[in-house]
N, C-alpha and C positions, 0 to 999 in steps of 0.2 A: 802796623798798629791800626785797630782799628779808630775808625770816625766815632765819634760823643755826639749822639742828639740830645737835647734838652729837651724835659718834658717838666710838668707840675703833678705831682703829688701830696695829696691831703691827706693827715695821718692822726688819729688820736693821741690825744698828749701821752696815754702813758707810751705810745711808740715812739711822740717824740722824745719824750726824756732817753727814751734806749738809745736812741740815735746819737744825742747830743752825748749821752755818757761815755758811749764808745766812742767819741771823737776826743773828749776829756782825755781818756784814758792813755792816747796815743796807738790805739789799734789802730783806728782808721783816721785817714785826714780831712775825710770830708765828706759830707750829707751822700754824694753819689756813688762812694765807696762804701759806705755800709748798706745803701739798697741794692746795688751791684751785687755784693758780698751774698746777701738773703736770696736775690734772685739764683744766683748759680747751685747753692744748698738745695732751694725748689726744685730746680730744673735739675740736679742731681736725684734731690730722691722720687720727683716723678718717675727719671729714669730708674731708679731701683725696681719702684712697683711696677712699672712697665714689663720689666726683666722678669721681674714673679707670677704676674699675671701670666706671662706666655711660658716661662719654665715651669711652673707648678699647676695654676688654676688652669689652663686649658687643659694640661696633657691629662688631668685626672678628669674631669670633664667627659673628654674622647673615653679615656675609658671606663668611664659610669656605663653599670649595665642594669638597667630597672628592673631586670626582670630578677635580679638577685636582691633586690629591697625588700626590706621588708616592712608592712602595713603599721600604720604607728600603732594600732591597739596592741600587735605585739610585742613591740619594741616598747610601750608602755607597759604592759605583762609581766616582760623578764625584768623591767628596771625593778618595777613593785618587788618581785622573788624576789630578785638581786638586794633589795634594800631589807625584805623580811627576812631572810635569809641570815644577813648581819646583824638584825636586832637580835636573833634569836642567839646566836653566838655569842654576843655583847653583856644578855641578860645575867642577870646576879641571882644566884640561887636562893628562891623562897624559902 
């Protein structure tokens, strides 16, 4: 098991009310068990983003090639067709 150090934490009331609720409730037994509780959630989903940063945002990254980009005036261009394009389809006959 691990060692408990005690520390002080200052918290805005509406967190305290959470804290206190969730002890009410009988989730948790005590003030250090529900900031225990939020810390490990954290430290959980850092580690998620962690995981997606390196599984998804690098590898697509690596494979960005700029020289297949294309210049936003044209990538503005086709949006504009693209949107004229369905108005004109959309229009209701004169």
């Amino acid at each position: 098991m691990r060692a408990n150090r005690s520390i002080t934490v200052s918290l805005p009331e509406d967190m305290v009310e959470l804290v206190e609720k969730k002890i009410a409730s009988g989730e948790f037994a005590d003030e250090s068990e529900v900031v225990a509780e939020g810390l490990r959630y954290l430290a959980d989903h850092d580690a998620e983003i962690e995981q997606w940063l390196r599984n998804e945002v690098v590898p697509t990254l690596r494979a960005y090639d700029p020289s297949k980009a294309l210049p936003i005036e044209e990538v503005r261009r086709r949006i504009e067709a693209h949107m004229d394009a369905r108005d004109r389809e959309n229009r209701f006959p004169e």
